[in-house]
C-alpha positions, 0 to 999 in steps of 0.5 A: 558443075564447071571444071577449074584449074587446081594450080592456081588454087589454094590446097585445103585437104586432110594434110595441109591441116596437119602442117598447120598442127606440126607448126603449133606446139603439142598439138600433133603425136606421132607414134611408131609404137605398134598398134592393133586397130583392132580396140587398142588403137581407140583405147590408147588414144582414150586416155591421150585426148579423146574427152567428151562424153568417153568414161574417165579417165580421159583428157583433151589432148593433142590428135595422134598419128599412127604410124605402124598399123598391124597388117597395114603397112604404108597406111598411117591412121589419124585420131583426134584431129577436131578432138578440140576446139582449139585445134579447129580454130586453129584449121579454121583461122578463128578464135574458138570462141568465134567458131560459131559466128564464122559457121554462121555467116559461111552459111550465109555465103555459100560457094558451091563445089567444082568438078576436076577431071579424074586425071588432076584427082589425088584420091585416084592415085591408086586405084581397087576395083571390086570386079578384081579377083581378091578385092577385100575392102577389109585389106585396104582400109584399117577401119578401126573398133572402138571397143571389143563388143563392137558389131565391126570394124566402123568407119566413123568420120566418112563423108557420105555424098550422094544426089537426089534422084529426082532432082539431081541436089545433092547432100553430104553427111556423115553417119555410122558405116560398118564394114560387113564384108569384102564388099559390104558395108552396113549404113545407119541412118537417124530418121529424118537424114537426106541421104536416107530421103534420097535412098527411099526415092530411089528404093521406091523405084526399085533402083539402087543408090550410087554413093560415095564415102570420102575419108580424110579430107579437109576439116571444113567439110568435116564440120559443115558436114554436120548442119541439120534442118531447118538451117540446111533444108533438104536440097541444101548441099553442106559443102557450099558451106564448106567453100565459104569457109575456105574462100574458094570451092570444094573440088570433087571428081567423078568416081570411077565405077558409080554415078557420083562425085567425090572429094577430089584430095581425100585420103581414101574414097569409097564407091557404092551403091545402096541396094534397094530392099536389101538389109543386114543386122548390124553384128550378123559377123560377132553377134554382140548386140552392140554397135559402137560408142555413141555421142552420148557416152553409152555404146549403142545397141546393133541394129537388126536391119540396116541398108547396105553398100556394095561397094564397087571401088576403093581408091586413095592417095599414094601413103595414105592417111585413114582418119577415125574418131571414137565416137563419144570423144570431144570430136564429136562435140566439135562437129556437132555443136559448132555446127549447133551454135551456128544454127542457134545464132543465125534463128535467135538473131533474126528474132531478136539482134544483139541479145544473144552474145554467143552459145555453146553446144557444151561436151556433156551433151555431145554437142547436141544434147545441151547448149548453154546461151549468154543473153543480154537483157537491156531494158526491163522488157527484155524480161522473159526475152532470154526464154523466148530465145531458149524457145528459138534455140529448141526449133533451130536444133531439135535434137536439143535437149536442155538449155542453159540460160546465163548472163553476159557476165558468165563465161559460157565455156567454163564450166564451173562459171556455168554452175556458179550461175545455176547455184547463185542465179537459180531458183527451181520452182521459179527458173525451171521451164519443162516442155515434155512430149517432144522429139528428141534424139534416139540414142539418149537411153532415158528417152523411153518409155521404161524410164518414165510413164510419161515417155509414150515411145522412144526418141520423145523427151521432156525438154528444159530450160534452166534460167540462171539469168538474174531478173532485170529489177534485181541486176544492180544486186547481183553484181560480181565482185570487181578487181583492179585491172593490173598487167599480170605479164609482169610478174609472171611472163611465162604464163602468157607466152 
């Protein structure tokens, strides 16, 4: 990686960001009311913005700044900075409905990262080692809980980068890290992440992992940090994709205690290593048998044996900001299913140009578990097409679930457009394609056994599609009632200030 000169570059970090949100009306809280990060903080910010999946009541709403932290003085902690797709096409400088063709076309167009010296590094700027006496990761960093059954404090939004030992390419992800101890943190991994191929090489070897947990960076690595095979293939580093977005490299630094790199203007950086064959259960310190709140909405089962980190540094930014998610809120959904979109644009494109106008990767499935396409049928024999792009969808995504199929005249991010279709446009016996037997994704809790006989073990689900599109013969009698075309603006300006 070559070396640049950062003042003549743009900034994109975490806090360029918030001055785009300061500037745009009610799209940033702050709050100096105090606050335990201990369950309280994620339970305030549930009822203020966290949507999603998380049990109602609850909201899309503006991120939240907290200011007064309890035993964390001079460190504020940020919630709900993608908890909405306006907001990240706000970051972004793109339409939310266009989201997805901008992650699409960036990962077309990588830019891959670039080295600064440690010098010119701003996540260095206050630096704990792990040889100190007294180091306690658990004094530096306000990871937060979800809830009160949680197995610990989670860091929930940290960017994972590490390099494969035999060819030196390198990954970034995000995943499930639970603080341990002073200088231990628990890694979960869903079979099938790089960053676990990498670990397993290098465990194989008998030689532990170097890693690096960027927290509180730019909120384009964020999201390109959640692409997934076959669109990013291992070898394939996210945060070229992140570069592409923002016109110009990702800048990363060499960490100080490990042999890895990491994100130059983060908030906090984390240096580890994941040691080889060593394992911890996931609630050893409360014994609850829970993890934490899952995309899904459910609160995950603990872990009886994870990887572990040993961590050998934690640096940060002078007043630094640590950044957290709950785990089922519309955060989730935007980095998941944008990412998701993409995917799916980019394979039913190549199939079959112009038929596909959009996808969305709606809140109710996390952004991963359903995802609702507008398809055009032109010709009669386009017929069939749009199930053939349902097809296409479940190979680009595999962690996809259910596929909702709708004309070009429904809008895909209203819900209850969707459902007009599905009660105006559906026939079960007719428009219900079922594919049992196929991989899915772990954390759904119907996927088991227990709940059906035909589930052989857990993580297999029956995949389906939903076709409310109307049959080409019959387009001419489906046709939604039209109304004159007016200036509404005239008669009541304030509406569309």
């Amino acid at each position: 990686m070559s070396t640049v000169n950062p003042s003549v570059r743009a900034k994109y970090d975490l806090r360029s960001s918030l001055e785009i949100l300061k500037a745009a009306q009610g799209q940033l809280l702050y709050t100096d009311e105090p606050v335990d990060p201990h369950a309280e903080l994620s339970g305030v910010y549930r009822y203020i913005g966290a949507g999603g999946t998380v049990r109602r009541p609850t909201r899309v709403g503006p991120a939240m700044m907290f200011n007064n932290v309890k035993g964390y003085e001079g460190v504020q902690v940020l919630i709900g900075l993608l908890a909405s797709r306006e907001r990240v096409g706000l970051m972004l400088n793109e339409a939310p409905e266009k989201l997805a063709f901008l992650l699409k076309d960036a990962v077309n167009t990588p830019v891959a990262p670039v080295t600064i010296p440690r010098e010119e590094a701003v996540c260095q700027e206050v630096v704990y080692r792990g040889d100190e006496p007294g180091f306690d990761i658990r004094k530096i960093l306000p990871a937060p809980t979800n809830t009160e059954e949680d197995a610990g404090p989670y860091i929930t939004i940290g960017m994972a980068y590490a390099s494969d030992p035999e060819t030196g390419e390198s990954d970034v992800t995000i995943h499930r890290l639970c603080v341990q101890g002073a200088d231990e943190i628990s890694m979960y991994f869903v079979p099938g992440r790089h960053i676990d191929a990498f670990r397993m090489k290098a465990e194989a070897a008998g030689q532990p992992l170097p890693i690096s947990i960027s927290i509180g960076v730019d909120p384009a690595i964020e999201i390109a940090a959640c692409f997934e095979p076959p669109t990013t293939p291992l070898g394939f580093d996210e945060l070229t994709i992140a570069g592409s977005l923002r016109g110009q490299a990702v800048e990363l630094t060499d960490c100080l205690t490990v042999k890895a790199k990491a994100i130059a203007n983060a908030e906090f950086v984390i240096e580890g290593e994941l040691l080889p064959g060593v394992r911890v259960r996931e609630d050893q310190n409360t014994n609850t048998g829970k993890a934490m709140p899952e995309f899904p909405g459910y609160t995950g089962p603990a872990n009886p044996s994870l990887p572990v980190i040993k961590v050998k540094a934690v640096t940060h930014r002078r007043n630094p900001i640590m950044q957290t998610v709950i785990g089922p809120s519309e955060e989730h959904v935007s980095m998941a299913g944008i990412p998701t979109e993409a995917s799916i644009l980019g394979m039913v494109e190549n199939a079959m140009p112009g038929k596909l106008l959009n996808v969305y990767a709606h809140s109710s499935g996390g952004g991963k578990y359903m995802a609702v396409m507008q398809f055009r049928k032109s010709v009669a024999s386009d017929e069939g097409r749009q199930r053939q792009a349902a097809l296409l969808a479940f190979a680009a995504f595999s962690e996809l679930k259910h596929v909702i199929l709708v004309d070009e005249d429904v809008d895909i991010f209203d819900t209850n457009d969707v459902l007009w279709a599905l009660n105006t446009r559906y026939q079960g016996d007719v428009d219900t394609i079922t594919i049992p037997g196929v991989r899915c994704h772990p954390l759904d809790p119907s996927q088991s056994p227990e709940y059906s006989h035909t589930i052989r073990e857990k993580g297999v689900s029956c995949k389906t599609i939903f076709d409310c599109t109307v049959p080409f013969h019959l387009k001419d009698h489906f046709k939604r009632a039209e109304f004159k075309e007016v200036d509404a603006r005239r008669f009541a300006p304030s509406l569309f200030e």
